[in-house]
C-alpha positions in Angstrom: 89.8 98.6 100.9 90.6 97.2 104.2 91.2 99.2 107.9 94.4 99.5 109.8 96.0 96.2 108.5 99.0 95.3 109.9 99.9 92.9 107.0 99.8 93.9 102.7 97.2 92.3 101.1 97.9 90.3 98.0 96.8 92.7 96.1 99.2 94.6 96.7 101.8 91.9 95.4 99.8 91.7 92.5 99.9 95.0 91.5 103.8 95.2 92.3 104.6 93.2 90.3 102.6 94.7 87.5 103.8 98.1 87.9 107.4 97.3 88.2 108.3 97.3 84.9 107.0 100.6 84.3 107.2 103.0 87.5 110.2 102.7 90.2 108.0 100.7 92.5 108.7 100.9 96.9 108.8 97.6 98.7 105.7 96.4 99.7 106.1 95.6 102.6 106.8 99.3 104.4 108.3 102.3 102.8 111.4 102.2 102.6 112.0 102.3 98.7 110.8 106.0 98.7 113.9 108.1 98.4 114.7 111.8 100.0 117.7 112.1 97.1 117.8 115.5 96.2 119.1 114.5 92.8 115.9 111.9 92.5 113.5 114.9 93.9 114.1 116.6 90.4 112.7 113.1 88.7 110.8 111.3 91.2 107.4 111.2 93.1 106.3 108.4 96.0 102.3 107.8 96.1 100.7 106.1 99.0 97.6 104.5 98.0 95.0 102.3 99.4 94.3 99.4 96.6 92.0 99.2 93.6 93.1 101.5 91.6 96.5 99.8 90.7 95.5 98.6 86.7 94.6 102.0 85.6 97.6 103.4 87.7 99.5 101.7 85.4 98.8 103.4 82.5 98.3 106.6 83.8 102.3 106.9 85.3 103.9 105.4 82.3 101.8 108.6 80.1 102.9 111.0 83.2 106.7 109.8 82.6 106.7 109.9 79.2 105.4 113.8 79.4 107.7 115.0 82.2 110.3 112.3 82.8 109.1 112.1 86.5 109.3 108.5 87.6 106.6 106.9 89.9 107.4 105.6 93.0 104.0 103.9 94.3 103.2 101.8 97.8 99.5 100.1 97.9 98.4 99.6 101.5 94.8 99.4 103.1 93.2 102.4 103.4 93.8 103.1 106.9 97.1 101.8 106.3 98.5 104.3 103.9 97.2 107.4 106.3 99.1 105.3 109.7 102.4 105.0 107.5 102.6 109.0 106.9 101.3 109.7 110.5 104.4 107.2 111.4 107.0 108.7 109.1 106.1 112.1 109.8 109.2 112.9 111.2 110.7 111.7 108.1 108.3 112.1 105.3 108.9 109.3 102.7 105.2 110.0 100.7 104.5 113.0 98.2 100.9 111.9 97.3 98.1 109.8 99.3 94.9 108.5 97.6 92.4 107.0 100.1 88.9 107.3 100.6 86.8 108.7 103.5 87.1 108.7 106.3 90.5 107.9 106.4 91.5 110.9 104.0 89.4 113.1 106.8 91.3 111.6 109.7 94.7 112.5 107.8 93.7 115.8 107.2 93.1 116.1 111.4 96.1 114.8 111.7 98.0 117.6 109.9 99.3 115.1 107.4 98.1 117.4 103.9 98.7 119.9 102.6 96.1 122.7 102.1 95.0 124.8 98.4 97.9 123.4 96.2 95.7 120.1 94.0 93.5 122.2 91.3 89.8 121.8 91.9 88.8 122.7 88.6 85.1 120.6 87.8 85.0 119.3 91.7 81.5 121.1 93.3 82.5 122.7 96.8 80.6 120.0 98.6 82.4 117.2 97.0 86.2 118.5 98.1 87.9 119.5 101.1 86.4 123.2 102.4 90.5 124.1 103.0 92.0 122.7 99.6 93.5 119.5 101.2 92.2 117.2 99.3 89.9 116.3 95.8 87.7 112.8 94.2 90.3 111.6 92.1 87.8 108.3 91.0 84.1 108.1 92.2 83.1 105.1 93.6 79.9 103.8 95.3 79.0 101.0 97.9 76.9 98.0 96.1 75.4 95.1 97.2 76.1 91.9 94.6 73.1 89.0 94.4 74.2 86.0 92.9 72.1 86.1 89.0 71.7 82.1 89.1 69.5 82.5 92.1 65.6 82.6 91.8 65.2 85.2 94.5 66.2 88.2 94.1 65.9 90.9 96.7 64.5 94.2 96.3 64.2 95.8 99.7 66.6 95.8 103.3 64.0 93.6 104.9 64.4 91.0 102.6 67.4 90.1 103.7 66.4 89.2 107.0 63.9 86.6 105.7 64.4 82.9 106.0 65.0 82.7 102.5 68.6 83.6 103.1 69.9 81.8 106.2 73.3 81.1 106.3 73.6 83.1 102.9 74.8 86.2 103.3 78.1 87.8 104.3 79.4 91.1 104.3 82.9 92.9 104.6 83.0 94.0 109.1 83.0 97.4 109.4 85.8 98.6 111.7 88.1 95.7 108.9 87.3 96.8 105.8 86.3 100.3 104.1 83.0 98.8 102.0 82.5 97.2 105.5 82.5 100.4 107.4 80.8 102.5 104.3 77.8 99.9 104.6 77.6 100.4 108.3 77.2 104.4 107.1 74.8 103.6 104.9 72.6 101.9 107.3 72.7 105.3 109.6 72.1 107.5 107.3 69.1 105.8 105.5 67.2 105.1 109.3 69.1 106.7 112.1 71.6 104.9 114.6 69.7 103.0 116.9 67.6 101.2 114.2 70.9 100.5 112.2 72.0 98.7 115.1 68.6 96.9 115.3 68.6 95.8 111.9 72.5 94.2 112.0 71.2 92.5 115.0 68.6 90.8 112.8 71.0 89.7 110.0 72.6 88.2 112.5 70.5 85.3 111.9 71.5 85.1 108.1 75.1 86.8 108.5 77.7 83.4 107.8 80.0 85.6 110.0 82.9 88.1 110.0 85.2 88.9 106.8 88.3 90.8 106.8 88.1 91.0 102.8 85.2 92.7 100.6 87.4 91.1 97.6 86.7 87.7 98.3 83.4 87.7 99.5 83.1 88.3 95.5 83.3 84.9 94.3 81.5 83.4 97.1 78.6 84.8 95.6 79.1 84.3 91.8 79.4 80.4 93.0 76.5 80.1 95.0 78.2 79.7 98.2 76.5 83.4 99.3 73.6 85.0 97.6 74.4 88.1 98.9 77.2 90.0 99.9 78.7 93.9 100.0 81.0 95.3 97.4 81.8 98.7 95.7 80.6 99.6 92.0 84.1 99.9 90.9 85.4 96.5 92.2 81.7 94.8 91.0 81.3 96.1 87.3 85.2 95.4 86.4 84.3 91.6 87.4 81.4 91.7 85.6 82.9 93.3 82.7 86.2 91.4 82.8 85.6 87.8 84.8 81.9 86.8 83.9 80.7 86.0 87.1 77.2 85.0 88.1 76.6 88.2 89.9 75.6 91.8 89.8 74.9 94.8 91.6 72.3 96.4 93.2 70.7 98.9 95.6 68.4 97.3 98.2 65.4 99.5 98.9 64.2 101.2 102.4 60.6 101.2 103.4 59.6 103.9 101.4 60.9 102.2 97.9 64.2 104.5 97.9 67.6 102.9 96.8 70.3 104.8 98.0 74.1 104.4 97.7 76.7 106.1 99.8 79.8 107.6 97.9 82.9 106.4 98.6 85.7 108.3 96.2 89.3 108.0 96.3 90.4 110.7 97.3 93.6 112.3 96.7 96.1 115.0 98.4 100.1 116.1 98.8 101.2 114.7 101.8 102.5 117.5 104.0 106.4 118.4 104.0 106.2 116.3 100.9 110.1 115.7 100.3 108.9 116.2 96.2 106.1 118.4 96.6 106.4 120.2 92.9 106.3 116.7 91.5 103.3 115.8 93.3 101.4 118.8 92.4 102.7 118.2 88.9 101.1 114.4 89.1 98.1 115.4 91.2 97.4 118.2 88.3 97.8 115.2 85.6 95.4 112.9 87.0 92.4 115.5 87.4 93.3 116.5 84.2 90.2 116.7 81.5 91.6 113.8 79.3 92.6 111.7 82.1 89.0 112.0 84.1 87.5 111.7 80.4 88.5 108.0 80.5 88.4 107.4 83.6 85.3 104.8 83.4 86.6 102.2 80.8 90.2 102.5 82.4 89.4 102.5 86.3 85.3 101.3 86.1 84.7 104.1 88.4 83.3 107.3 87.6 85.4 110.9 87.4 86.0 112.9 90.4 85.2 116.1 88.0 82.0 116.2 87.2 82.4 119.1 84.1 83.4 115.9 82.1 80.7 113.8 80.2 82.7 109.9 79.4 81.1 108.2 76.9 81.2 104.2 75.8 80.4 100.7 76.8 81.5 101.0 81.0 80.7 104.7 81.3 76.9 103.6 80.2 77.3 100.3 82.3 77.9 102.4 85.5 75.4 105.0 84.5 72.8 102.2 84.3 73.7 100.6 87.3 73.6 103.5 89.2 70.1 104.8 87.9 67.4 106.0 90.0 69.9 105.7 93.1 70.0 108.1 95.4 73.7 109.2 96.2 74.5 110.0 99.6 77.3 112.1 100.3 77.2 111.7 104.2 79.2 114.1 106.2 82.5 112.4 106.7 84.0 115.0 109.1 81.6 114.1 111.9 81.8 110.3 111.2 84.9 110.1 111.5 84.9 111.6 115.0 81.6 109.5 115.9 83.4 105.9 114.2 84.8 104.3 117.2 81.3 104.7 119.5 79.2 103.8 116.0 81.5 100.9 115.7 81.7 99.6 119.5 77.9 99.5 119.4 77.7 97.6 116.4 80.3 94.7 117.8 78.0 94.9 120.3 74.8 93.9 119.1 76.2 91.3 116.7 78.9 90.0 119.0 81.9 89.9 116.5 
């Protein structure tokens, strides 16, 4: 999930190309395949959304359009992508839905660019969900760390990471690039304050191969030995594990005090303000929180639900129940991070130069 880039990422072309025999699919390039026909307002919605989602996507608009005969339009951007396109087309609103994650879905909804109290928030807790109705956790998702399984050593706390043990073998996604990037430098802050974040990137320093504008390919890096160590997200980690077989897995480095803690980072979803097929969105935004869809959300997406009054059962919800077990969940306060971002993230170029 990468920050304000100015180019698609492959992904994106990837999941083009898978979607376009099923959904009427945008360019990916910019936006201009979204239409403002009134005649294709009665039987068309555009969604904006920042990638990793696009497999169970898929599925999920082929079953909407097959129920209502609404057809899909869908662009897959970064995350701080999708929320500068709307801001940019506000004049001339091309998107009816946006899925992002925080902060970016926080700085949209400053921006004026959702809509307030019309996505249902039925089995979303208060705290998890926009205070004014703008937007809801379509799919949970949580920030990881991956160690490579062939490796004798395996770390169990922060501090280990800074030992010799892993010189020139670690890398992780730059905050300020990349969302899992910027949701590590979070976790860092929330688990021992500011300053001492800054102190302990610093260190890493020493261990850190060097910038990456990509949490996706750090991925293999690790599962061949070139890295030991690396950031992720649960969803992105268990559906390689579960689908690729690579020589890696998750895990939740401890603090001093022997707590492992995760911070979550959902998509999140909302109808884009002046939405030019706002009834349509609603209608799709209603769909995908809906009980059966959030019910299977785990072995489709490898995330968890954004409603929480649903129980999933079977092999990957019990994969990312074990993984995430005896974790600590942080859900930090997004609304005041994304105000505080630029001086959190001019510090940390700061102390580790890049």
């Amino acid at each position: 999930m990468s920050i304000h880039t100015s180019h698609i990422s492959r992904r994106c072309l990837i999941a083009v190309a898978t979607l376009s025999c099923l959904v009427g699919v945008t360019a990916c390039g910019g936006t201009s395949g979204a239409t403002n026909d009134t005649n294709a307002g009665d039987k068309s919605v555009t969604v904006y959304s920042a990638d990793g989602l696009g497999d169970w996507y898929k599925g999920e608009f082929a079953d909407f359009t097959k129920k209502t005969g609404i057809k899909v339009q869908y662009v897959e951007a970064g995350s701080g992508e999708v929320v500068s396109r709307v801001a940019k087309e506000k004049t001339n609103t091309q998107a009816d839905l946006m899925v992002t994650p925080p902060p970016f879905i926080q700085q949209a909804t400053a921006q004026g660019l959702l809509e307030s109290n019309v996505v249902k928030t039925d089995g979303i807790p208060a705290d998890q969900r926009d205070k004014d109705g703008h937007w809801v956790p379509l799919v949970n998702n949580y920030l990881t760390m991956i160690r490579n399984t062939k490796s004798a050593s395996k770390p169990e706390k922060w501090d280990d990471l800074l030992t010799a043990t892993y010189s020139h073998k670690i890398q992780y996604s730059t905050p300020g690039q990349t969302g899992d990037g910027t949701a590590l430098l979070v976790l860092l802050e929330e688990i021992v304050g500011k300053k001492q974040a800054m102190d302990y990137f610093a260190k890493l320093q020493s261990n850190n191969v060097g910038s990456s504008s990509s949490t996706g390919k750090l991925g293999p890096k690790v599962s061949s030995g070139e890295l030991l160590v690396a950031n992720s997200d649960i969803q992105m980690a268990e559906l390689a594990v579960k689908n690729d077989g690579v020589a890696y897995e998750p895990f939740f480095p401890a603090d001093a005090q022997g707590t492992r803690s995760t911070v979550a980072l959902p998509y999140t979803m909302g109808v884009v303000a002046g939405a030019p097929h706002k009834d349509n969105a609603v209608k799709l935004a209603d769909f995908l929180t809906s009980t059966d869809v959030q019910q299977a959300v785990p072995e489709k997406a490898m995330g968890m639900p954004g409603r929480t009054d649903v129980k999933p059962t079977g092999e990957a919800a019990t994969m990312l129940s074990t993984a995430l077990k005896g974790v600590k969940i942080i859900h930090p306060d997004w609304d005041s991070i994304k105000d505080s971002l630029g001086d959190d993230l001019a510090a940390y170029k700061k102390v580790t130069d890049q």
